[in-house]
DOMAR-982014 format. One line per 2 residues: number of its first residue (from 0); for each residue x, y, z negated of N, C-alpha, C, O. Coordinates in steps of 0.2 Angstrom, whole numbers, always signed. Each point is the difference from the previous one (the first is absolute). Layout:
// residues N
NUM) X:Y:Z:X:Y:Z:X:Y:Z:X:Y:Z | ... $
***
This chain:
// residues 273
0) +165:+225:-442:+4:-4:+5:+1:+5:+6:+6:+1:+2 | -11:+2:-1:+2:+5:+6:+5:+5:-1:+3:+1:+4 $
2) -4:+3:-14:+4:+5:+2:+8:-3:-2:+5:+4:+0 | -4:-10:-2:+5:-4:+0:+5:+2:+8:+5:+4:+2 $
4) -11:-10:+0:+3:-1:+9:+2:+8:+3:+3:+1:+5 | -8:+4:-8:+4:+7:+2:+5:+5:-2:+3:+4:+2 $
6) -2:-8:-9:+7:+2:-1:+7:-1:+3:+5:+3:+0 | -9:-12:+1:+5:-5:+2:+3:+3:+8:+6:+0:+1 $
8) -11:+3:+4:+2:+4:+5:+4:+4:+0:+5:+0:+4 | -8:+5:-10:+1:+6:-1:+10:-2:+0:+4:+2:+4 $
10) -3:-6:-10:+8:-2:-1:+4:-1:+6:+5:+3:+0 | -7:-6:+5:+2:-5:+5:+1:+8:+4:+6:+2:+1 $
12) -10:+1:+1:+2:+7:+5:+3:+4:-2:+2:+4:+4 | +0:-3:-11:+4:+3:-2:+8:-2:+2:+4:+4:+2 $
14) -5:-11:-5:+7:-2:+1:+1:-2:+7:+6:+1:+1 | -9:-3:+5:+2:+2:+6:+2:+6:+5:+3:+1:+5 $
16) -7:+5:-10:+4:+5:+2:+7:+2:-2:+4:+2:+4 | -4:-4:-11:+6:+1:-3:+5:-4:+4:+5:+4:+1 $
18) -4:-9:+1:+3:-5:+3:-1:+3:+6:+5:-2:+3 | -8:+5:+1:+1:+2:+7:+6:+6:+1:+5:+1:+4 $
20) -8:+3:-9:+6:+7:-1:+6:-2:-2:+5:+4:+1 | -4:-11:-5:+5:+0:-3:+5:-1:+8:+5:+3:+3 $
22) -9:-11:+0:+4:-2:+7:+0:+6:+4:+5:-1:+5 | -6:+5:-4:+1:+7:+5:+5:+3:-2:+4:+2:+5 $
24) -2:-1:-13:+5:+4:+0:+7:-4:+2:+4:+3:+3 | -4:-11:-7:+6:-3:+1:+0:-3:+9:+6:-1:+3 $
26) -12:+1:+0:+3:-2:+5:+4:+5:+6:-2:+6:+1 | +7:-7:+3:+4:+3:+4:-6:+3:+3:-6:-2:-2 $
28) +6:+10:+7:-1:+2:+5:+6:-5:+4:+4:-4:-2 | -7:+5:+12:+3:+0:+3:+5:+3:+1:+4:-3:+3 $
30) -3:+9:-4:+8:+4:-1:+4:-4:-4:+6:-1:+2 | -8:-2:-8:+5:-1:-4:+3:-6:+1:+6:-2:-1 $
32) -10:-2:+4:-2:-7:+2:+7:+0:+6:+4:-5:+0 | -3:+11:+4:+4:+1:+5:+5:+3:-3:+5:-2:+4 $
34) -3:+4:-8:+6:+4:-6:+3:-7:+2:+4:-2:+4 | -6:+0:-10:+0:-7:-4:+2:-6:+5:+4:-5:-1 $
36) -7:+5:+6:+2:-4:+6:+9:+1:+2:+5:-4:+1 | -5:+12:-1:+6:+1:+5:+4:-1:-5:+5:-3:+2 $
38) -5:+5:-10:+6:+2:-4:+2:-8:+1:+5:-2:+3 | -10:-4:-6:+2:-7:-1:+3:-3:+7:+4:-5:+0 $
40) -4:+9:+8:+5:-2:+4:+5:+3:+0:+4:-3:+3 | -2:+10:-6:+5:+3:+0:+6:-5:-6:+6:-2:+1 $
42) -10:+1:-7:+3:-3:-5:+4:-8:+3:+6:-3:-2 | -10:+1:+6:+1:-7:+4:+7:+0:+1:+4:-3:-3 $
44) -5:+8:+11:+4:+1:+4:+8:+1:-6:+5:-4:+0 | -8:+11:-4:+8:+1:-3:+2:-6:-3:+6:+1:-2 $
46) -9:-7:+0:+2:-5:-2:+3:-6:+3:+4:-4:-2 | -6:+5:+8:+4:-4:+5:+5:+6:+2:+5:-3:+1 $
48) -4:+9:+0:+5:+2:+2:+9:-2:-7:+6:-1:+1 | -12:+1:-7:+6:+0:-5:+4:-8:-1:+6:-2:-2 $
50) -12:-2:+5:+1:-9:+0:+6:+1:+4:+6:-2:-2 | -7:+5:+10:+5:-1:+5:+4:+5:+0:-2:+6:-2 $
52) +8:-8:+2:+5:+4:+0:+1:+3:+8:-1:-4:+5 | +4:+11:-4:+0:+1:+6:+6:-4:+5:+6:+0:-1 $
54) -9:-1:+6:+8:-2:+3:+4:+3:+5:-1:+4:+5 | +7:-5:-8:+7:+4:+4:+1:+0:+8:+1:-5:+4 $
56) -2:+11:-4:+2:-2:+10:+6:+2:-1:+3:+4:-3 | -2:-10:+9:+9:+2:+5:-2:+7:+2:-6:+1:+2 $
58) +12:+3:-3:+2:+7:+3:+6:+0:+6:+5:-3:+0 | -8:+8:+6:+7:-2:+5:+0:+8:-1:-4:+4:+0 $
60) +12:-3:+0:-1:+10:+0:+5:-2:+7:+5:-2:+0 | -9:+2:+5:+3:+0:+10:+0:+8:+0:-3:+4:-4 $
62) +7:-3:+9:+4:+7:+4:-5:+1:+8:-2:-5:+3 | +2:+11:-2:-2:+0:+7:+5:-5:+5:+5:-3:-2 $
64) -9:+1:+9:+6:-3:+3:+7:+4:+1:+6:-3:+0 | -8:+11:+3:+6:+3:+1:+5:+0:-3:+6:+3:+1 $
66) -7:-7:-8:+6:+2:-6:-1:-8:+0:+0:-2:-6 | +0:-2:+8:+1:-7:-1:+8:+0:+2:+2:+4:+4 $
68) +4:-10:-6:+5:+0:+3:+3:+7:-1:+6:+1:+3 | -8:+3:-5:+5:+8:+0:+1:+2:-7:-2:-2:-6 $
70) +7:+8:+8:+4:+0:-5:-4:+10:-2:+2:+4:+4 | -6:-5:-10:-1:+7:-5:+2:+3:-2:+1:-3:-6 $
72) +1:+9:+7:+1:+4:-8:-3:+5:-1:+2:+3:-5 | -8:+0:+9:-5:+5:-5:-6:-2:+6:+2:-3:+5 $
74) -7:+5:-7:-5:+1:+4:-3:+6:+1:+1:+5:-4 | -5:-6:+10:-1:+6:+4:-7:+2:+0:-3:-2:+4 $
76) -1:+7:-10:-4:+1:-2:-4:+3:+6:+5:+3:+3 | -11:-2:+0:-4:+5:+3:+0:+6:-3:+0:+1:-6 $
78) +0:+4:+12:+0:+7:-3:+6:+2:-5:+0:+6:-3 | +5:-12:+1:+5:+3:-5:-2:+0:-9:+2:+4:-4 $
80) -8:-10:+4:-3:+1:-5:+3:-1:-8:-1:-5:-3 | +3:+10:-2:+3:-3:-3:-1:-7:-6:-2:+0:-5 $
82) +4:-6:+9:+0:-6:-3:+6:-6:-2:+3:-3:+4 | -2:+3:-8:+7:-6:-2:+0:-4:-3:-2:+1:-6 $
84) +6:-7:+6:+0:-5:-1:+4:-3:-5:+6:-3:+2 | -8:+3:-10:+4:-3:-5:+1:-8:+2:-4:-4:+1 $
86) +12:+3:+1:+1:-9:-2:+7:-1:-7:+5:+3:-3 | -7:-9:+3:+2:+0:-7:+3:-8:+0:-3:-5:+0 $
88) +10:+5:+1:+4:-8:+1:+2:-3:-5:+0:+2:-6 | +1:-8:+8:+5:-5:-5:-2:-5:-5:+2:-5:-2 $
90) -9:+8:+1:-3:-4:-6:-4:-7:+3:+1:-2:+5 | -6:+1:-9:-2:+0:-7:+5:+2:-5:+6:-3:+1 $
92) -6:+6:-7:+5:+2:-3:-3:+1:-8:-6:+3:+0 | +9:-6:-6:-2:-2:-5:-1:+8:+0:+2:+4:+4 $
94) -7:-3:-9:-2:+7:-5:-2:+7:+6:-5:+3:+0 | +10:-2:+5:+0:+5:+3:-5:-1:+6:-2:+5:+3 $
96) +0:-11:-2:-5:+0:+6:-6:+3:-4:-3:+5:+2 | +1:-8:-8:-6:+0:-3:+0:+10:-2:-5:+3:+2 $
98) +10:-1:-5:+2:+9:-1:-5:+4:+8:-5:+4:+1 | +9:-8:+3:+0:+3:+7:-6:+1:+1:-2:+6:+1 $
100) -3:-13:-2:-7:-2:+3:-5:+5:-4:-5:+3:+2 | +7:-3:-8:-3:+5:-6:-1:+6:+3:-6:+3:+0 $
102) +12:+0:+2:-1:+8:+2:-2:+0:+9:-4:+4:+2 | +6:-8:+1:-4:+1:+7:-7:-1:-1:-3:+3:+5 $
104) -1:-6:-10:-5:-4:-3:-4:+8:-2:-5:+3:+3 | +8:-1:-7:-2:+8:-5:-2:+4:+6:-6:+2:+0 $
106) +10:+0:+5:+0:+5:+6:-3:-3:+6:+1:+3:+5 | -4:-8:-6:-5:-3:+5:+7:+1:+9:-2:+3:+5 $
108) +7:-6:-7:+3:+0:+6:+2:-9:+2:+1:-4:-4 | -1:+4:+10:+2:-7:+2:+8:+0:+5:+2:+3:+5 $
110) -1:-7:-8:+9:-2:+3:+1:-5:+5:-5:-4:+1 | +10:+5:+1:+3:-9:+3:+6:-3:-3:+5:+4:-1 $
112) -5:-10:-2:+3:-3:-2:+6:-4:+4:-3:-4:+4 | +7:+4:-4:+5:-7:+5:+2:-4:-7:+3:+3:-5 $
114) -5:-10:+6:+1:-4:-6:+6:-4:+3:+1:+0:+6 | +5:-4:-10:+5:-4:-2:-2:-7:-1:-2:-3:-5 $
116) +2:+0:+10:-2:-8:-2:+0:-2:-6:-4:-3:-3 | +12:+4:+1:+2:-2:-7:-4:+6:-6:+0:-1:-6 $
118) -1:+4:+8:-3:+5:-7:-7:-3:+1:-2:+0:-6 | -1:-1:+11:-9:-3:+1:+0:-7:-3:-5:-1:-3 $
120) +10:-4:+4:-1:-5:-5:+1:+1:-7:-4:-4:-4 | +9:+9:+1:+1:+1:-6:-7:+4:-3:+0:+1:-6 $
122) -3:+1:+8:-6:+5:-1:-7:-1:+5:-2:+5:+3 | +0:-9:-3:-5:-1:+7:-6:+2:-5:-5:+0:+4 $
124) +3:+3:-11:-6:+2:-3:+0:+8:+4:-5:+2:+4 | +11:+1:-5:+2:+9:+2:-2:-2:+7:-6:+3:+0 $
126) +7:-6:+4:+0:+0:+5:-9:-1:+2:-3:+4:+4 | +1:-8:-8:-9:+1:+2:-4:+6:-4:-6:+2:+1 $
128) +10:+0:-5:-2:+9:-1:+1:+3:+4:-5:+3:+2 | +11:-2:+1:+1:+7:+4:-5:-4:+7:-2:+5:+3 $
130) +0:-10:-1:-5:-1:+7:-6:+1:-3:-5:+0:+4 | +2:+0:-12:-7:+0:-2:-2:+8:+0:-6:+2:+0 $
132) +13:+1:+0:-2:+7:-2:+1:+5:+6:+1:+6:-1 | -2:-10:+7:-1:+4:+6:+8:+3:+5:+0:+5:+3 $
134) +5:-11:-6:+6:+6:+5:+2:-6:+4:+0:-6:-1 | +3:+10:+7:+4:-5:+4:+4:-3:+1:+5:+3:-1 $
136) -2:-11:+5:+5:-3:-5:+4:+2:+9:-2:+1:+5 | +9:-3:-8:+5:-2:+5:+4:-6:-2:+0:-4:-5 $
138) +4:+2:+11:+6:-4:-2:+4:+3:+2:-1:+3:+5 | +7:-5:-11:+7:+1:-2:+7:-5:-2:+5:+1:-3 $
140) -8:-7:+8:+3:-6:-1:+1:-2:-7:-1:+3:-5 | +3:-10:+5:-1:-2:-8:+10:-1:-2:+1:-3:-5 $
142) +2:+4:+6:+7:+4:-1:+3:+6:-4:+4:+2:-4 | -9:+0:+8:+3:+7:+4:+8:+2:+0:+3:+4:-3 $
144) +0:-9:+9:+6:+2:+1:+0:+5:+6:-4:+1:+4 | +12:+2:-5:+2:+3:+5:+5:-2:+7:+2:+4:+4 $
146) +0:-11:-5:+4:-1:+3:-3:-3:+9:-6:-1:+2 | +11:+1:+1:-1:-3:+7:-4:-8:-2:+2:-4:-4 $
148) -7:+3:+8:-3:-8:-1:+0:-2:+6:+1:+4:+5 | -1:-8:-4:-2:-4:+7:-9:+0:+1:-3:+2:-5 $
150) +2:-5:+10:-7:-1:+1:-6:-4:-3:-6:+3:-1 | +7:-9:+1:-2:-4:-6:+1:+3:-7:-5:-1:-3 $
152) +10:+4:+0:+0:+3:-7:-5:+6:-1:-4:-1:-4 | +4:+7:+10:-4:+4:-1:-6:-3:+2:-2:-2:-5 $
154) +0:+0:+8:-7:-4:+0:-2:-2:-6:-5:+3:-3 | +8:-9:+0:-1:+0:-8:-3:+2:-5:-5:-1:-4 $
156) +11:+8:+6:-1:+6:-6:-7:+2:+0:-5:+1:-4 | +5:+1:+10:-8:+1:+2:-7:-3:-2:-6:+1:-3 $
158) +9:-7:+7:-7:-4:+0:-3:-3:-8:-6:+0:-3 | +13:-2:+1:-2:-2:-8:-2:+6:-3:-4:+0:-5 $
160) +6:+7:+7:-4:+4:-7:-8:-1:+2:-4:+0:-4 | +3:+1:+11:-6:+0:+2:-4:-4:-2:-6:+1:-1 $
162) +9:-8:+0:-4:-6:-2:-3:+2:-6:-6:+0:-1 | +11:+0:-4:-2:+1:-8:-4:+7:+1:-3:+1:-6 $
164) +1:+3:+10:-4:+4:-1:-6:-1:+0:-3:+3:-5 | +0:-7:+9:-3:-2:+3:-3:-6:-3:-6:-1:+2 $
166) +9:-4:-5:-2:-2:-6:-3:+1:-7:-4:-3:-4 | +9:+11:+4:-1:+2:-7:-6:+4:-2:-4:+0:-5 $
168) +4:+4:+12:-6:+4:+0:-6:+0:+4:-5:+3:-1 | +6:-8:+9:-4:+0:+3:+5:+6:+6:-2:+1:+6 $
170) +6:+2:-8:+1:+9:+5:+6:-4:+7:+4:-3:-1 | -6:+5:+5:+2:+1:+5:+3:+5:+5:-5:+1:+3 $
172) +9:+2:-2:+3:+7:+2:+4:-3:+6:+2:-5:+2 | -2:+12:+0:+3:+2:+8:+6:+7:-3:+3:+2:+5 $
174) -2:+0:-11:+4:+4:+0:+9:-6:-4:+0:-5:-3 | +5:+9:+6:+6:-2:-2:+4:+5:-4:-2:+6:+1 $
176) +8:-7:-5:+5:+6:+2:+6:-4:-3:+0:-4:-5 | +5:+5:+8:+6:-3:+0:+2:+2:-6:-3:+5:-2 $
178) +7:-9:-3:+4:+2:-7:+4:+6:+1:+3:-1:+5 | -1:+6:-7:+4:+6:+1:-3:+3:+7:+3:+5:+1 $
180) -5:-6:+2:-2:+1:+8:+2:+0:+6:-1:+3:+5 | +6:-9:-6:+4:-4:+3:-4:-1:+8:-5:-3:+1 $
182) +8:+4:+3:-3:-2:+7:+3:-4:+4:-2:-2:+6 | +10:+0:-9:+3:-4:+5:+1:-4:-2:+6:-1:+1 $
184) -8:-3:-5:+1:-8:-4:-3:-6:+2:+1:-5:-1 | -5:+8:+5:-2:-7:+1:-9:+0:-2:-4:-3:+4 $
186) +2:+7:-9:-7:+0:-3:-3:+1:+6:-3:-4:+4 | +3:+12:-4:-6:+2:+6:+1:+0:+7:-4:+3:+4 $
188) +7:-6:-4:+2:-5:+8:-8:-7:+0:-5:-2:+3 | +7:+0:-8:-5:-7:-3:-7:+4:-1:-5:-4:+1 $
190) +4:+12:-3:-4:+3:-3:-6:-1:+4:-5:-2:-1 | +10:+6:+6:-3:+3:+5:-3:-6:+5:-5:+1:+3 $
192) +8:-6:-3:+0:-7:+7:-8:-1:-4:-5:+0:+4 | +3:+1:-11:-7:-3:-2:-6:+7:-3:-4:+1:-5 $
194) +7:+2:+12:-4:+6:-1:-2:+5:-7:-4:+4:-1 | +9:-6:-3:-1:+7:-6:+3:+7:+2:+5:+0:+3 $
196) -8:+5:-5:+1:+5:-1:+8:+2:-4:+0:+1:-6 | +6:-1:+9:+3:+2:-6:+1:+5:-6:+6:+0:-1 $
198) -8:+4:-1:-1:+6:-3:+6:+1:-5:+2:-4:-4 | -1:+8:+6:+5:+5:-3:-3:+7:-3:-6:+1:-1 $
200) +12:+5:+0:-3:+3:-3:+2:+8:+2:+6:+1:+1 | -11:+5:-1:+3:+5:+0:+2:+4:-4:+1:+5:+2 $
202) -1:-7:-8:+3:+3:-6:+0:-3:-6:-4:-4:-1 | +8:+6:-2:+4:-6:-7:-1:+4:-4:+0:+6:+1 $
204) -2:-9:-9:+3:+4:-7:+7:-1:-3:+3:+3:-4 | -1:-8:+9:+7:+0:-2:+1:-3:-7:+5:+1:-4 $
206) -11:-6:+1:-1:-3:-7:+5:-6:+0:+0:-3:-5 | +3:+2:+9:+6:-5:-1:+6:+3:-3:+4:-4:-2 $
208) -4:+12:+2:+6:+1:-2:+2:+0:-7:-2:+4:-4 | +6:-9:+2:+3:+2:-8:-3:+5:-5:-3:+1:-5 $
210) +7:+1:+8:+3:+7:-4:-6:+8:+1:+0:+5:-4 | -2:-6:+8:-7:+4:+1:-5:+2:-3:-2:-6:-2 $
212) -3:+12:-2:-2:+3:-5:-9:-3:+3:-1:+2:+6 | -4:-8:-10:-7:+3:+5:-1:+7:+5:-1:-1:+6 $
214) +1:+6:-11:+2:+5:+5:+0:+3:+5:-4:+5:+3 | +12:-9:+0:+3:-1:+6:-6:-2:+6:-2:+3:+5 $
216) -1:-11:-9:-3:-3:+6:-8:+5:+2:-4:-1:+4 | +4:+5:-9:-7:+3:-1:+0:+5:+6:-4:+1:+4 $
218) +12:+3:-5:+0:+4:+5:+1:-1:+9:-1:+2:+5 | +4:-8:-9:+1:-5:+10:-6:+2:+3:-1:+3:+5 $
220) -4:-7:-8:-6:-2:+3:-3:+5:+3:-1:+0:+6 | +1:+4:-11:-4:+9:+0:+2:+2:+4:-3:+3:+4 $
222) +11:-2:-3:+2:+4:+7:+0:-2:+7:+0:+4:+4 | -1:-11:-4:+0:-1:+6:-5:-4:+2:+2:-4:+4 $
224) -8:+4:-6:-5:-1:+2:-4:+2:+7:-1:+7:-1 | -2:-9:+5:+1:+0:+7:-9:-3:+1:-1:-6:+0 $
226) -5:+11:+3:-6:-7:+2:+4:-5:+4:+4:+1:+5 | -5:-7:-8:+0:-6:+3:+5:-3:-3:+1:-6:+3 $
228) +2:+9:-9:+6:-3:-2:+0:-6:-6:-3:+0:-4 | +8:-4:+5:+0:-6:-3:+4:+0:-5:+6:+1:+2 $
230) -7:-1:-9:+3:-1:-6:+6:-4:-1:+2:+1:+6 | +2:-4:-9:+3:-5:-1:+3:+2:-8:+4:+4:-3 $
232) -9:-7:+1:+5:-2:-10:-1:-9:-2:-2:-4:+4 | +4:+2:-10:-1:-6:-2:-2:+0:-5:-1:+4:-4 $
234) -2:-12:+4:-4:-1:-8:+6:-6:-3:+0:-2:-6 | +3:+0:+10:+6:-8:-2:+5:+2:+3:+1:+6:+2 $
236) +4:-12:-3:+6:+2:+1:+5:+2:-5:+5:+2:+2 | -7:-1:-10:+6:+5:-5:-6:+2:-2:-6:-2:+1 $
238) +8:+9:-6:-2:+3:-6:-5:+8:+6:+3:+6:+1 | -11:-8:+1:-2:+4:+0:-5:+6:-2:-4:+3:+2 $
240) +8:-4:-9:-6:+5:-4:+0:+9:+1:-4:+4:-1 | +11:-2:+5:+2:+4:+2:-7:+3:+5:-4:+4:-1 $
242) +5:-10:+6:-9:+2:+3:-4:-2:+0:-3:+0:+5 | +0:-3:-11:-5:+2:-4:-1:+7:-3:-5:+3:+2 $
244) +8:-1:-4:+2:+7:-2:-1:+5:+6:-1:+6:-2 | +3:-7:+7:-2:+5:+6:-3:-2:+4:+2:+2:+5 $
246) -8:-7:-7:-5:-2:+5:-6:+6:-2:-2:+3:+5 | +0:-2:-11:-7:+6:+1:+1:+6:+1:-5:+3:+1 $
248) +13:+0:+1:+0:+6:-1:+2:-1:+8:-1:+5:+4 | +4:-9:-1:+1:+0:+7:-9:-2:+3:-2:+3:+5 $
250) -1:-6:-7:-7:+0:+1:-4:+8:+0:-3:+3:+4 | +4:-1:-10:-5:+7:-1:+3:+4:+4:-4:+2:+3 $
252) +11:+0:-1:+3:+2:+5:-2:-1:+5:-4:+6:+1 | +3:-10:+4:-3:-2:+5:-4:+4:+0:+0:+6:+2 $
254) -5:-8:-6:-6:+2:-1:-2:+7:+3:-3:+0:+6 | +5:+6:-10:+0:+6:+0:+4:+1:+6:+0:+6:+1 $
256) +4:-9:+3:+1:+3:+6:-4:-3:+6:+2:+0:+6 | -8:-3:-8:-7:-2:+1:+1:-7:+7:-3:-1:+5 $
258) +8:-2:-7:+1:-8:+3:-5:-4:-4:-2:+1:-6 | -1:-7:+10:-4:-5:-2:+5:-6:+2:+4:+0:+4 $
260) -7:-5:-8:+5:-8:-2:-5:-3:+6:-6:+0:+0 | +11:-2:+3:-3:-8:+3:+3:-5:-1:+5:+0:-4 $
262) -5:-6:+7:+4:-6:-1:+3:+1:+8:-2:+3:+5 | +7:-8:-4:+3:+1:+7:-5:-3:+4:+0:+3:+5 $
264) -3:-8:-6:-4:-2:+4:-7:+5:+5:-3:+0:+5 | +4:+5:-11:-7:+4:+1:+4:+5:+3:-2:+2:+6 $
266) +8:+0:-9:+3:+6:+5:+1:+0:+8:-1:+4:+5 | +5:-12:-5:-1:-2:+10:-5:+1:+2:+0:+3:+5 $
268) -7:-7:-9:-6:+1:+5:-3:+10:+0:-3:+3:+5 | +6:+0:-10:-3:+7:+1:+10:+3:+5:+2:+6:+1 $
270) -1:-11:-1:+7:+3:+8:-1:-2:+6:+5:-1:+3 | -14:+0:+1:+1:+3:+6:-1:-9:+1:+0:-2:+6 $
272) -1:-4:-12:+1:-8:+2:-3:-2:+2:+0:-6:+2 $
***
């Protein structure tokens, strides 16, 4: 009996040792316990981030006041620094906006857009591309005519492209530019009464021309490129694959004559705004 009941001990202490070492090894330290705490609130969080969709903020691209009501065509860099300013009219524009967004996209460069009321309805997805991917928009009335309007008409032309913008994407802009760069129609008389910037331009590719080689527009740019100077080519309006074709080599250009990209918005504020 006795040496039973000392067996029977003897069993019992074995297996609570065993049972003790086994709980030590599976149980957490406190480190781990803390590991294990933080990854299961990271895991959380990323789960509620991926449930919630982010939401889209309204964009205003505003002008200094100085350039409020006035009429632009290059900006005035400190120090002369060399900076300039790609804008790109007409569109939204089937295949060639998207070309466009691709290679500014590749070269980490940001543009200004002046959008076409009627091309922004006909394309309002391009249109929330080119404001997702960081460039800045303009109006370009929803027309774009060239003729004499009356007051009431250019107001219109304005205000309705502004609305569908601002609809379409949340963007709200203080930059303008008349179609052809028309100053005495009637537009930026209206432009100016509602404080837009009207911006124009200090140098052309001249990608409107017909009959002109890429090339051409590649040397335009190049040659007369200026700190502070404002681009003008297009993405709508006709068959622009021409510049598509002399947008990287006018880009790497720039480049090596050691100019950096802004958007106009950013160029007025580094002009003194």
């Amino acid at each position: 009996m006795t040496n039973n009941h000392s067996k029977r001990q003897k069993i019992f202490g074995v297996v609570a040792i065993a049972f003790s070492v086994t709980a030590c090894s599976i149980a957490p330290s406190k480190k781990e316990q803390l590991t294990t705490s933080k990854l299961h609130a990271a895991q959380t969080q990323q789960s509620q981030d991926t449930q919630s969709p982010a939401k889209l903020e309204n964009l205003t691209f505003s002008v200094p006041a100085k350039y409020q009501g006035k009429t632009v065509y290059k900006g005035q860099p400190s120090n002369n620094e060399k900076v300039i300013a790609l804008t790109i009219d007409d569109g939204p524009w089937q295949n060639t906006t998207v070309q466009i967004l691709d290679i500014l996209k590749e070269n980490n460069v940001k543009a200004t857009f002046f959008w076409v009321g009627q091309a922004l309805q006909q394309h309002p997805e391009l249109a929330k591309q080119e404001v997702a991917e960081g460039h800045a928009i303009g109006n370009h009335t929803w027309h774009h005519w060239y003729k004499r309007m009356d007051e009431a008409t250019a107001k219109s032309e304005i205000e309705r492209t502004a609305d569908l913008m601002y609809k379409t994407t949340g963007v709200k802009t203080s930059l303008f530019r008349p179609p052809g760069g028309i100053l005495n129609n009637g537009l930026a008389d209206v432009a100016k009464s509602q404080k837009y910037a009207v911006v124009m331009w200090s140098q052309t590719s001249a990608d409107t021309d017909p009959h002109a080689k890429y090339q051409v527009f590649v040397k335009n740019v190049l040659r007369d490129a200026k700190p502070g100077g404002i681009v003008l080519m297009h993405d709508g309006g006709g068959d622009r694959q021409r510049t598509v074709q002399a947008l990287p080599q006018i880009i790497s250009g720039l480049k090596q004559q050691g100019y950096r990209f802004v958007t106009v918005p950013e160029l007025l504020k580094e002009s003194g705004g």
